[in-house]
Steps between C-alpha positions, in 0.01 A plus 500: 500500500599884401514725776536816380598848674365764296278542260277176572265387304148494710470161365846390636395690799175325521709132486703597737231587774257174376811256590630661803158657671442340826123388542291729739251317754166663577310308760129572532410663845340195640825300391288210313714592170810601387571657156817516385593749206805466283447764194296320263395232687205442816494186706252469760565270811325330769670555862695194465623573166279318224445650187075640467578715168760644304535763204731551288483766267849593290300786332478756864721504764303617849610822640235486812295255684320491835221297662182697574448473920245263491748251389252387167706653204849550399544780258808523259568806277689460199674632200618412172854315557592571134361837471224463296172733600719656786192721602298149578508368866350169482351418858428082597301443779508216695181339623574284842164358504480399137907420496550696175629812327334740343589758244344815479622586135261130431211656666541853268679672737863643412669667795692776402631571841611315809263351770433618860249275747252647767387209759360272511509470066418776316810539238504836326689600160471694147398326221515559139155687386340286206233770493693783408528658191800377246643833502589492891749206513596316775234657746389364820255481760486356862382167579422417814408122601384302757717163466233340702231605236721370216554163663097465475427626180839449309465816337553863518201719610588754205718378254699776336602334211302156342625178625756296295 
């Protein structure tokens, strides 16, 4: 492998952090599961270590994740790890009760911003506007949703953008 001092390549770059990133744990607040996080790549364990789900996406690396207080859903923000659509924030959700992940961008939702959480589950970002006119690109508008909600209906309440 080429390490290099300057200029780097953000690809090189990129390499370089994917093989020598140490994995980050997250454990949900009641301690029943333990995520671990290593760039591309989301394992989720039981308490004595066996595997309930894993995801593995090459395409977005995550930049931010956090359990919501209630200890139900484990939300990862992400971005393009080859720099494609660098204004899209792909968000995966992670339904405890259901033992699955979620993607918002599936549901018609494109995050164009990080994430932030308000207990017990209420996850709160901007999303690409579907609705607005061609001539305003890239806009956005809040969304604002109950995880709890989406776990029952497994949809958005007001999707900004049709479903894919």
């Amino acid at each position: 492998m080429r390490i290099c001092v300057n200029p780097c390549s953000s690809v090189a770059i990129n390499v370089f952090l994917l093989l020598f990133a140490a994995a980050q744990s997250y454990w949900s607040p009641d301690h029943a599961v333990k995520v671990l996080v290593r760039q591309t790549r989301i394992e989720f364990q039981t308490t004595s270590g066996g595997t309930l789900l894993t995801q593995d996406d090459e395409s977005h690396v995550v930049v931010h994740a956090a359990w919501t207080s209630d200890s139900q859903f484990f939300i990862a923000g992400t971005e393009s790890s080859g720099g494609h659509q660098p204004w899209a924030h792909p968000i995966w959700i992670y339904l405890r009760a259901k033992n699955q992940i979620l993607d918002l961008s599936v549901l018609g939702a494109t995050a164009v911003a990080d994430f932030t959480l308000t207990a017990p589950d209420v996850l709160q970002t901007k999303v690409l506007d579907c609705s607005r006119s061609k001539t305003v690109p890239l806009s956005s508008r809040p969304l604002v949703l109950n995880l709890h909600d989406l776990t029952t209906t497994g949809r958005l309440p007001d999707p900004p953008c049709p479903a894919r």
